[in-house]
N, C-alpha and C positions, 0 to 999 in steps of 0.2 A: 564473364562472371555475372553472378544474380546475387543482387543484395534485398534485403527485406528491408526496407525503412518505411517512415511514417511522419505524415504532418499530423498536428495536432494545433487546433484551432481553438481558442478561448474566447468565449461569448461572456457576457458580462451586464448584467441591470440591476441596478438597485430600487427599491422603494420601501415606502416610509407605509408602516402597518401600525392603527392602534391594537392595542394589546396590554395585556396587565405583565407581561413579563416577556423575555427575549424569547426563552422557550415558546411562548403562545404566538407571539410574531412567526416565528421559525415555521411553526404547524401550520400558521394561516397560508404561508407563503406557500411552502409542498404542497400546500391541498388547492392553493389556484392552481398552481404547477401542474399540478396532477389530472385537473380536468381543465386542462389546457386553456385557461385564463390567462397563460403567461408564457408567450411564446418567441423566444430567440431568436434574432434573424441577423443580418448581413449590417443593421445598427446598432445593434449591442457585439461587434467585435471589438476585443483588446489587445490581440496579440496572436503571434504565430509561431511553432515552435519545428525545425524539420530534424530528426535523429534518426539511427537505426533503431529498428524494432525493439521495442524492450521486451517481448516476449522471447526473440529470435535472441540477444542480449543477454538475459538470465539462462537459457538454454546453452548456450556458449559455455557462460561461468560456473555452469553449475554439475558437480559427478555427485550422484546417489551415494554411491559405494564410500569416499574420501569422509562426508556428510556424515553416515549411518555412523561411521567408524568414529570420526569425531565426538558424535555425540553419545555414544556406549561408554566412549573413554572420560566423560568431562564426569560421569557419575552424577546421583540423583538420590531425589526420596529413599530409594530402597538398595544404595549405595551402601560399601561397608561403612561404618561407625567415623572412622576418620577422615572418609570422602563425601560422606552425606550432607546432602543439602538440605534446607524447606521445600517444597511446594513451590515458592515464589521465585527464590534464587532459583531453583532448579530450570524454571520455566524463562527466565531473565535469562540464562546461561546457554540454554538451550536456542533462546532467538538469536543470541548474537552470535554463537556458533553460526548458525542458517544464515543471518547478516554477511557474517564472514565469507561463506562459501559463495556468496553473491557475490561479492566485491558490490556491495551496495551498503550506505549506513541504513540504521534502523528506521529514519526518518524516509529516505525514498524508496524502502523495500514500502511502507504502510502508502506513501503517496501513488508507487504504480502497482499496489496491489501486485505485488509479485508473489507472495504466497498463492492466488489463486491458480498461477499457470504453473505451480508445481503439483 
């Protein structure tokens, strides 16, 4: 049998940036980052993590069809009058449907970016 897993290695540096706010800190820091002023190595390691693939993972847990159907039935905006939602419920209702069909909470479907491998 062939499994897909994956390590996942955590680098980690901090430093101390003047700045008039965190946000202006934040920007300074991506824009060393960015033209590689600030580069990670084998001394800023914090940790290691080994699982199966979370791609391979949500692929597993997840049927289009079950989903599509789910979400037709939870009703929306343009829902009859006693099933209608806002805007915002609609779209709250609809993540955690997706959540659901993950078997992942809302918190680590955003942490592995698992919307993007649907």
């Amino acid at each position: 049998m062939e499994y897909e897993v994956e390590v996942i290695e955590t680098l980690k540096r901090q430093k101390v940036i003047e700045a008039d706010s965190l946000n202006q800190a934040l920007e300074k820091l991506q824009e060393e980052y960015k033209n590689c002023n600030i580069i990670l190595n084998e001394n800023d390691f914090v940790g290691v993590e080994f699982r199966e693939s979370t791609d391979e993972m949500i692929k597993e847990n997840f049927n289009t069809q079950n989903l599509l159907q789910d979400l037709m039935n939870a009703g929306g905006c343009d829902a009859s009058d006693e099933y209608s939602k806002g805007w915002d419920e609609a779209m709250e209702e609809a993540y955690s449907i997706v959540c659901r069909h993950l078997n992942m909470t809302k918190e680590k479907v955003k942490e592995d970016n698992a919307g993007k491998i649907l």
